[in-house]
Every structure is written in C-alpha cells, then in structure tokens.
C-alpha positions, 0 to 999 in steps of 0.5 A: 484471482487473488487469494481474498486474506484476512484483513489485518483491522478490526471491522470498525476500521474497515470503513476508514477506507473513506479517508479521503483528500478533501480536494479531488478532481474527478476523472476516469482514471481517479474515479476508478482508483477510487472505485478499486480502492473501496473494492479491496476493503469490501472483499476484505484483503490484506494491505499486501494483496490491495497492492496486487489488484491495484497494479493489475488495473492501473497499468491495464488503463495505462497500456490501453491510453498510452497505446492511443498517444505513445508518449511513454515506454509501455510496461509491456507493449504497445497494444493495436489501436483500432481507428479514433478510440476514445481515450476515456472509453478504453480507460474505463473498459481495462478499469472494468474489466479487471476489477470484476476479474479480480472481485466477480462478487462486486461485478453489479456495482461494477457493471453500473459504474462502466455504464454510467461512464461510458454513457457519457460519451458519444456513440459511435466507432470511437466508443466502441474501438475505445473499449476494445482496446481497454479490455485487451489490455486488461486481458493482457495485464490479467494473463500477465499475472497468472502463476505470480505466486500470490495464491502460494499455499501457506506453508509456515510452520510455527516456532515450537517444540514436540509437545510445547503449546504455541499461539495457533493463529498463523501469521500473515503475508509469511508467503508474499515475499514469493509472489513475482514483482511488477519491477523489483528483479526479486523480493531481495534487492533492497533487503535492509540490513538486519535489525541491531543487536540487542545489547546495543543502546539503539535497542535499548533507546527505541524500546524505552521510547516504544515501552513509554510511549505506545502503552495502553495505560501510563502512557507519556503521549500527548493529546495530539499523539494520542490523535495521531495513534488513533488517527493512523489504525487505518492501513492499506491502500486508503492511506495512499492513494488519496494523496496520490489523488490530490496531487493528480488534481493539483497539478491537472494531469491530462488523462494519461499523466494521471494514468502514468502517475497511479501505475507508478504509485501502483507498482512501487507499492506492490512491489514494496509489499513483496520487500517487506515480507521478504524482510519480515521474515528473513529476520523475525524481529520481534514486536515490542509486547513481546519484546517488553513482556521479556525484558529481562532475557534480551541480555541489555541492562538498559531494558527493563521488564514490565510482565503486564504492558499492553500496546495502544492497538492490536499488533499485526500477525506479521513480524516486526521488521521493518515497519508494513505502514511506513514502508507503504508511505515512503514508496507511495510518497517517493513516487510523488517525491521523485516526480514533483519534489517534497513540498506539495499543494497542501492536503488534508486527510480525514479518518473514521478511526479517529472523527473529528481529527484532521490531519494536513500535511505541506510536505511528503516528508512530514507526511511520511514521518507522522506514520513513523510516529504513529506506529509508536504511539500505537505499541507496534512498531520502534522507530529504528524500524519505522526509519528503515521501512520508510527508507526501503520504500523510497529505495522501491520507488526510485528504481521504479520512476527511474526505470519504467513507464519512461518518456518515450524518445 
C-alpha cells in the first residue's frame, strides 16, 4: 500500500479537488477516474504518491479491456479471457479492486460505487468472467508494484552544523526519485541541466520578476493575475485529470480508448513525479523567500535584498527546481498533445480556491503556460523553472505515447 504522506495544501484547499470540466461524459472508466481522483485527497497524499495509486488502476482497467479486444500492445500481458466477458464488468472490478487495495479505509464507498455499477448490467456468464478478469488484472498491477520503493524510509538529513539550529520540519517527497518508474528506464533520463548561475542576468531577471510579482504585499499583479495565483493554490491530481476527462468526452473514445487515453496520461504523470524529485534534489536550488530574503550574499548586483518579502502562499517543503506543478501539466497536457494536437475542444475549469473565477482554455499550451504563471504570481517558483518543468513533462510523455500501449500490429 502506498505510504499515506502529508499533503502539501492547507486543508481549505483539499476540497478543490472538485475542480471539474464542466463538460463530462460519464462512462465506467471516467466515472472511476473520477472516483479515484477524489480518494487520494480524502486519504490526503501528496501529488506525487496521487500519481502512484492512479497508474496502478488505469492500467489494471486497461489490461482487463484490452485483453477482451487486443487492439493494443498490453503494458504487461495479455490476461486470459474467460468466454463473453463484459467489457464494463471488468473495468469496474480492476477499478475496484485496486483502489480498496490501495485505500482499505474508503472500502464501503467503494463497495457501493461497484455495485451500483455492475447492477447495470445484465446477469449472466458475461458479468461474472467480466469481473474475473478485472480483478486478476488488478492483482497482477497490485503485485507488479510491490517493493517499488515508495514506502522507502525517509532518510534525509538536513543542512547543518554540530550545535547550529535548523528549521525541523523535514522536506517532502526527498525519497520519491527512488521509487521504480512504470516507463522511465530510471528517475534520471530526462534530468534538465542544472539551474543557471547566480551571476547570470537570467537569474537576476527571473528574481526581479518573482520578487515583483509573487509578494504577499506591493505586489504589481493585476486582478486577473491575482485571480490566476488564487485560482491555481490547488495542485495534484484534480488539475489534470479533469481535463483528460473532457477531452475523452469530446472526442467519444469507446471504452477502451478511454481506458488507453487515462493509462498513458497515468504513466506519464507518475513517472514525471519521479523526474521531478530526482531533479529537486540533485540541485536544491533554492525557493524565492529564501533566495530574496538573502539577496545580498547571491554575488549578482542585479538583485537586491528585501529582509521582510513574503510569498502570496505558502511555499512547498520541497526544492525549487524544477517547478512540481507545471511539470505535472506539461505531461498531462503532452499526453493530449501527443495524441490529438495543441488546439482542443474548449474547456472550462472551476476552483473553490478561488470562487466565482473560471478559467477556459482552447489550446493545452495556453493551458500549461497560465500554470507557469500562476506559480510566480504565487512567490513559489521563477519562470526559468517553471520553462523547464513543463519541458521535462513533455519530454516524460513523448517517450511514453511513442513507446507503450501501442496499436497493436
């Protein structure tokens, strides 16, 4: 079971996981993402370990549908098929049994979404061999995962000398660049080259701008930026995965395209959860309320100190390069952009962090640079980093739509 971490949002956030598409098309493998996308906020794990339990199920319900109908290279094997297993009897059952593997505590409400589901469909051989099949795929994907190394113990050590006081709150995610990717060969194969010196003027630019425009007071963003700082507090997997949604609704995958469509989008983003961490820290760069709070020791005559900046929000217990968030929507927006283009159906994303604001978007791109954006107006993050995150994230997810779940010969 995947180690339960705290979350990195203040429980006033937790409930923006129902940021949703406002268009949705229900079917059984939407209606389980959507399920398991509001399980991981309730057991309240980071954005990394979200990634984790996500995979597990949508490939599980893709083994069991592609099994029945091999119109695609398994991520495994093909699993036996037992005579006219219904497709949505074994989507359900692999959703099912994964998630109360993974989170026994919500097992009930579980429970009751598999029933409602496969009450309706019609009784008989079909039903039964459907949910068979899911949960031997979901045992598989279950066993597959073991020793994967994300209940490694955390061992970091912080940055000190004998006697010296340090902050005692231990950073997050500092072992999840060990953890086995799904496709990734290790942690390190799209590493980004490490941050730019501190003498240069990209440094000086990128804190300039962040020092303007991410603070807590004297800030120079505009309403709408300041909608857009608000509007994007919320991070994980309810940033995604409605938009993958939308798009499956938009363009009427059958079932197994939609199971092949959130796999991929689940791979690439637990996989770009492990390359971030890695890259957090091999370099530790540092976040801008420390970065400007010593401005006067970083050797660049560009950058001034200011003793008492504060960011907009809360910065994460994690380093700062590259930026989590916007490496999260470039490989959840390259999955899309690898498979249908930049320009897309239009959506519209609400947030209870920020009521009454939407957000629509016509292209991934634009999508993906507003998140850039908002993590500077927040104080958290310079857009060097955010560039770089969002560019490892489509690095994540080309190798992943270019390599697994193929069409079949």
């Amino acid at each position: 079971m995947t180690r339960i971490r705290k979350p990195l949002l203040t429980s006033g956030l937790l409930c923006a996981a129902s940021l949703l598409a406002l268009t949705a098309r229900a079917d059984m493998v939407t209606d389980w993402n959507d399920k398991a996308v509001a399980a991981v906020y309730t057991a309240r794990m980071s954005p990394d370990a979200q990634t984790r339990g996500l995979a597990i199920m949508h490939i599980a319900v893709f083994e069991a549908l592609n099994s029945i109908e091999p119109r695609y290279t398994p991520y495994r094997a093909r699993l036996p098929v037992e005579p006219g297993a219904l497709p949505d009897a074994a989507a359900a059952a692999a959703a099912h049994a994964t998630l109360v593997r993974l989170f026994p505590d919500q097992a009930k409400e579980f429970d009751a979404t598999l029933q409602a589901a496969l009450a309706r469909l019609p009784e008989g051989p079909g039903k039964a061999n459907g949910i068979r099949l899911g949960e031997r795929a979901a045992a598989a994907m279950l066993a597959e995962r073991q020793k994967d190394g994300a209940d490694a113990p955390i061992t970091y050590r912080p940055f000190t000398q004998p006697g010296k006081y340090v902050p005692t709150q231990l950073p997050s995610s500092s072992t999840w660049a060990a953890v086995r990717p799904f496709a990734l060969k290790s942690g390190d194969q799209f590493r980004p080259p490490a941050p730019y010196a501190l003498s240069s003027a990209q440094w000086a630019a990128d804190y300039n701008e962040v020092k303007r425009m991410g603070g807590k007071a004297g800030t120079a963003r505009s309403p709408e930026q300041n909608d857009i700082a608000r509007f994007w507090q919320i991070t994980g997997a309810a940033t995604y995965n409605p938009v993958t949604r939308h798009l499956a609704a938009a363009k009427g995958l059958d079932l197994l395209d939609c199971a092949r469509l959130f796999a991929l989008s689940a791979i690439a983003t637990a996989d770009t959860a492990v390359a971030i961490f890695d890259a957090k820290y091999a370099y530790s760069f540092w976040r801008p309320v420390t970065a400007i709070r010593n401005g006067d020791i970083d050797g660049n005559d560009a950058t001034a100190l200011d003793a008492g900046w504060e960011p907009l929000i809360a910065t994460p217990m994690h380093p700062e390069y590259p930026c989590a968030h916007c490496t999260f929507q470039g490989a959840a927006a390259g999955v899309l952009q690898g498979l249908y283009g930049d320009a897309v159906p239009k959506f519209t994303l609400t947030s209870t962090a920020a009521p009454g604001v939407s957000r629509s978007f016509e292209r991934l791109s634009d999508y993906v640079n507003e998140v850039i954006n908002a993590r500077i107006y927040e104080g958290v993050h310079y857009r060097t980093s955010g560039e770089v995150g969002a560019a490892l994230g489509r690095k994540v997810a080309d190798e992943v739509v270019k390599n697994h779940l193929r069409p079949a010969p």
